[in-house]
C-alpha positions as CSV (number, residue, x, y, z in Angstrom):
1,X,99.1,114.6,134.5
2,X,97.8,111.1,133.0
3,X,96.8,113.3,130.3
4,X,99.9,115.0,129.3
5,X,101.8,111.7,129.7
6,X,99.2,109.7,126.9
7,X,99.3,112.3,124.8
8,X,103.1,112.8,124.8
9,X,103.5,109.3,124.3
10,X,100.8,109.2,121.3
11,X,102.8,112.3,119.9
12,X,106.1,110.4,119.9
13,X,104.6,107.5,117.9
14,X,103.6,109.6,114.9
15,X,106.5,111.0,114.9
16,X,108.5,108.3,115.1
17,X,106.3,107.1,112.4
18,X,106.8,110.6,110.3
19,X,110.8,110.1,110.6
20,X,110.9,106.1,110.2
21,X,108.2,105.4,108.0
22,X,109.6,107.0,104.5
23,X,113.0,104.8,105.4
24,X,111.1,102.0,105.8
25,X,109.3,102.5,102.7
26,X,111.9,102.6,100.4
27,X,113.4,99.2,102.3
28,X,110.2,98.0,101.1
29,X,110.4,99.1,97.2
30,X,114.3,97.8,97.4
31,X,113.6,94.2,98.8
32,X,111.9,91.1,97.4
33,X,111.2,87.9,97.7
34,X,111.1,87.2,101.5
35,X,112.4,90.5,101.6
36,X,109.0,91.8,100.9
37,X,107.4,89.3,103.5
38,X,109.2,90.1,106.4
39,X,108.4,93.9,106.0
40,X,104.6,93.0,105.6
41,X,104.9,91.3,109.2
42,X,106.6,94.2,110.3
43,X,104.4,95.7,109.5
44,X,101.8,94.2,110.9
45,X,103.3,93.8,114.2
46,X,104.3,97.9,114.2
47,X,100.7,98.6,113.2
48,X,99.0,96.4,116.2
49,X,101.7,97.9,119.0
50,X,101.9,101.6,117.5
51,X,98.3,102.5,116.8
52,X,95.9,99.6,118.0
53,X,97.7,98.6,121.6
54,X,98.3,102.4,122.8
55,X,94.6,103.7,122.4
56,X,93.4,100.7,124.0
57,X,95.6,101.0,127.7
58,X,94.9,104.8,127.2
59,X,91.2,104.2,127.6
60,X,91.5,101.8,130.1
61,X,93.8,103.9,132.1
62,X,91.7,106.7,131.8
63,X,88.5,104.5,133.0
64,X,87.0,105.7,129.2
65,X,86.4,102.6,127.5
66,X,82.6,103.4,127.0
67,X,83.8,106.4,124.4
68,X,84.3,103.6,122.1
69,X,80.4,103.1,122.0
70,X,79.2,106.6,122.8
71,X,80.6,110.1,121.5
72,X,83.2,111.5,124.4
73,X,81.6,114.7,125.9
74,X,84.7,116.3,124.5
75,X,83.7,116.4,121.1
76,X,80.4,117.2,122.0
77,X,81.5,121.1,120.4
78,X,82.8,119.7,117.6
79,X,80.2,117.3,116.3
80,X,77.8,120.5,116.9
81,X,79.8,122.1,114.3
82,X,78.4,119.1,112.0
83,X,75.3,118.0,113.4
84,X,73.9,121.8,114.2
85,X,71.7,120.3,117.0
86,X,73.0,119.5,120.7
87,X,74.9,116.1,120.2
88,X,73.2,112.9,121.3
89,X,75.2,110.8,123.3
90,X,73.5,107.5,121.9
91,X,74.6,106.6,118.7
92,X,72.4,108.1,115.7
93,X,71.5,105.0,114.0
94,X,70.1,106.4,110.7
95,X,72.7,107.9,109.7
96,X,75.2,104.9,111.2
97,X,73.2,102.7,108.5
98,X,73.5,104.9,106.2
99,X,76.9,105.2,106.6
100,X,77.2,101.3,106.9
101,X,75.4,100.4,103.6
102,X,77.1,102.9,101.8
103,X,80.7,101.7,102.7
104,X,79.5,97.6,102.4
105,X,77.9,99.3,98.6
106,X,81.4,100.7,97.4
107,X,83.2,97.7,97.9
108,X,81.6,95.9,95.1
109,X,81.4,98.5,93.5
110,X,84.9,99.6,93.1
111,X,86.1,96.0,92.4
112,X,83.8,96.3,89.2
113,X,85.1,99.2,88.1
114,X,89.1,98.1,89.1
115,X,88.2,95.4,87.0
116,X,86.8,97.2,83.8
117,X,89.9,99.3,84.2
118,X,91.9,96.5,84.0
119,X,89.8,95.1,81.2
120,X,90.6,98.3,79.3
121,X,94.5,97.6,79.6
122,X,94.9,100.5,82.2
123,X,97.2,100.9,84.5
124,X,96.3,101.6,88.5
125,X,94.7,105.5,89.3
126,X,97.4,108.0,89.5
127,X,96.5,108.0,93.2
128,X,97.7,104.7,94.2
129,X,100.8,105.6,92.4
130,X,102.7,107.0,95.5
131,X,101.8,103.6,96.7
132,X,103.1,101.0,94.5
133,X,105.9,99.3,96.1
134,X,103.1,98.6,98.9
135,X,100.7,96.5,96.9
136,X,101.3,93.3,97.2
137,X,102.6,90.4,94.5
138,X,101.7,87.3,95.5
139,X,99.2,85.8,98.2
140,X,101.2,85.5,101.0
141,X,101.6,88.8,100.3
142,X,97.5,89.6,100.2
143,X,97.0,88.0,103.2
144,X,99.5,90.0,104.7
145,X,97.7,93.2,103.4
146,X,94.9,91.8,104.5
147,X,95.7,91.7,108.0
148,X,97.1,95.1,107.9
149,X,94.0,97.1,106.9
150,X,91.9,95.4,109.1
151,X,94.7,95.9,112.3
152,X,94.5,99.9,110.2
153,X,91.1,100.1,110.1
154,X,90.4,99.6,113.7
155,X,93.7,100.5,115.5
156,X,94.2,103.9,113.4
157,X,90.6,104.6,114.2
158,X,90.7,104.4,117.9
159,X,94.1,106.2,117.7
160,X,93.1,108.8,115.9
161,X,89.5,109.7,115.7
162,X,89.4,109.0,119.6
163,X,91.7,108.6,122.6
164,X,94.0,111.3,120.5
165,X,91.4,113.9,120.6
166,X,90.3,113.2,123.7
167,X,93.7,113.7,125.2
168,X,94.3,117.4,122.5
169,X,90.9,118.6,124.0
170,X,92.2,118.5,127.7
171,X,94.7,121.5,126.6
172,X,92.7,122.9,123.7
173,X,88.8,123.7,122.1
174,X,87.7,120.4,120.6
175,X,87.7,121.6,117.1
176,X,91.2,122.3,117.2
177,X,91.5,119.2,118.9
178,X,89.8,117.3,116.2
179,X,92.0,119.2,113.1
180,X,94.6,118.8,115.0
181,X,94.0,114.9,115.0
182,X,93.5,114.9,110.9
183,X,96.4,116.5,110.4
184,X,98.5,114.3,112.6
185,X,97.0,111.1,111.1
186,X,97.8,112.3,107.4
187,X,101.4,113.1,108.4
188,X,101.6,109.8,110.5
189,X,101.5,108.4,106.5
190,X,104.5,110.5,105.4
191,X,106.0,107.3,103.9
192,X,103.6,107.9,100.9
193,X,105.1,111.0,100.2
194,X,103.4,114.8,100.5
195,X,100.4,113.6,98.0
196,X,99.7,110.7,99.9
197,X,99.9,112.6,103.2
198,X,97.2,115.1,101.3
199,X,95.2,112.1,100.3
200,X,95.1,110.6,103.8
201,X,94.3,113.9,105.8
202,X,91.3,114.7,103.1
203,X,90.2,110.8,104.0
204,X,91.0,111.3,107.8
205,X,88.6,114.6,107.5
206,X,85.9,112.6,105.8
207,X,86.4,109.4,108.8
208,X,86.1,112.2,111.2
209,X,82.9,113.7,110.0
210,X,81.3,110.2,109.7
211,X,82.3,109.8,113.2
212,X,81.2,113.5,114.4
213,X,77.9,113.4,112.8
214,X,76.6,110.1,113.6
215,X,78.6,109.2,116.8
216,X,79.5,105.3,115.7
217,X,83.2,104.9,115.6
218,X,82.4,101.4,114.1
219,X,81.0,102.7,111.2
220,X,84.0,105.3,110.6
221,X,86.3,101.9,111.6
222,X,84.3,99.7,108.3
223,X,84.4,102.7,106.7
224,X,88.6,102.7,106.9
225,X,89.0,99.0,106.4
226,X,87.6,98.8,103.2
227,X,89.3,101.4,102.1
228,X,92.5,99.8,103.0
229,X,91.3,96.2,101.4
230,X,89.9,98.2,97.8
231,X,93.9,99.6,97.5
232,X,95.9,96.0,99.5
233,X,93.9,93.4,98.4
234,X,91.4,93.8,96.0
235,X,92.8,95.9,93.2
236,X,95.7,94.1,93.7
237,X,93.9,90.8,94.0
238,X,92.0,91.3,90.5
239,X,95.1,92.6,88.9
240,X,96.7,89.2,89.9
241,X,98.5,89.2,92.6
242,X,96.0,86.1,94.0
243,X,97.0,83.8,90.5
244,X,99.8,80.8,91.5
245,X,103.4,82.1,90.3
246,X,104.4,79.6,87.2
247,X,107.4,77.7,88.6
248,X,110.5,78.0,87.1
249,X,112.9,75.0,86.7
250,X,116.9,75.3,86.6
251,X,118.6,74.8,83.3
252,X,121.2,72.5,82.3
């Protein structure tokens, strides 16, 4: 029963977040000024009670707050799918490294090339396009952004790579549980429209087999935070949205 009633009340929230999120979206591209501000903390605030807040009284309710450190036995099936061994319960710290160093690489690495893009006179990748009344202007803005990926990274992680399969694999096999999840998280972006929904459930399915394969949800959590900061805060950041805003004076 305390299963059905998490999981219904994780099921309204995306999609709440499927009907409200493309209004609230275009609020976003209409406003300005403090306009745009106010959203961002909105934002913020709907991101830490929607997706970080519910996961974490779900676990605790459910007496499962060590599945944060160790892969739930209900995904055991699925990560055999991956792993093609019996899934260890300990986290497989080789390939949570690996995972680790490679995320902490592509940081740098994707502000250099940002930045020879922007060198080049280019505009932002076609995929961020779907996105661009999100990126913020100025650095209240940033900071804002900020906040939000790394409220994203962790509360979107827990939400969706965890308590919400946990909760699907009481009623069905874990793999469907665990497409299930992906699916739900990419439409739980809807605001970005269909191609952004596409993007987000092929990066979901990537987040998932990171998780899956070497049992850290930490790494898949870095792993979504810099994701979010390369698009909110660093392309915007060296396309600059970080530089003062020349004040204007009033005319006689």
């Amino acid at each position: 029963m305390t299963n059905a009633i998490l999981l219904a009340i994780m099921l309204a929230i995306v999609a709440l977040n499927m009907v409200a999120g493309p209004r609230g979206y275009r609020l976003l591209a209409e406003a300005g000024g403090v306009g745009r501000k106010t959203f961002y903390r909105r934002m913020l605030a709907a991101q830490l009670l929607q997706f970080t807040l519910p996961p974490i009284v779900g676990l605790i309710v459910l007496g499962r707050t060590g599945a944060v450190t160790e892969l739930p036995h209900e995904l055991w099936g699925a990560s055999f799918v991956l792993r093609g061994d019996a899934p260890a319960i300990a986290v497989d710290s080789f390939l949570a490294g690996l995972f680790v160093v490679a995320t902490i690489a592509a940081l740098p690495l994707g502000a250099f090339l940002t930045w020879r893009r922007q060198r080049k006179g280019k505009g932002a990748p076609a995929y961020l396009g779907h996105v661009s009344a999100l990126l913020p202007r100025d650095r209240a803005e940033v900071l804002l952004a900020a906040a939000i990926s790394l409220a994203a990274g962790i509360g979107e992680e827990l939400f969706f790579r965890l308590l919400l399969p946990i909760l699907l694999a009481a009623f069905i096999d874990a793999i469907a549980a665990v497409v299930l999840a992906i699916l739900l998280f990419g439409l739980a972006h809807a605001y970005q429209g269909w191609r952004g929904v596409t993007v987000t459930t092929l990066v979901g399915a990537l987040l998932t087999a990171m998780y899956l394969m070497s049992g850290s949800l930490a790494a898949a959590m870095l792993f979504h935070v810099v994701i979010d900061l390369m698009s909110l805060v660093v392309r915007p950041v060296i396309r600059g949205a970080w530089r003062p805003r020349p004040m204007t004076t009033a005319t006689d």
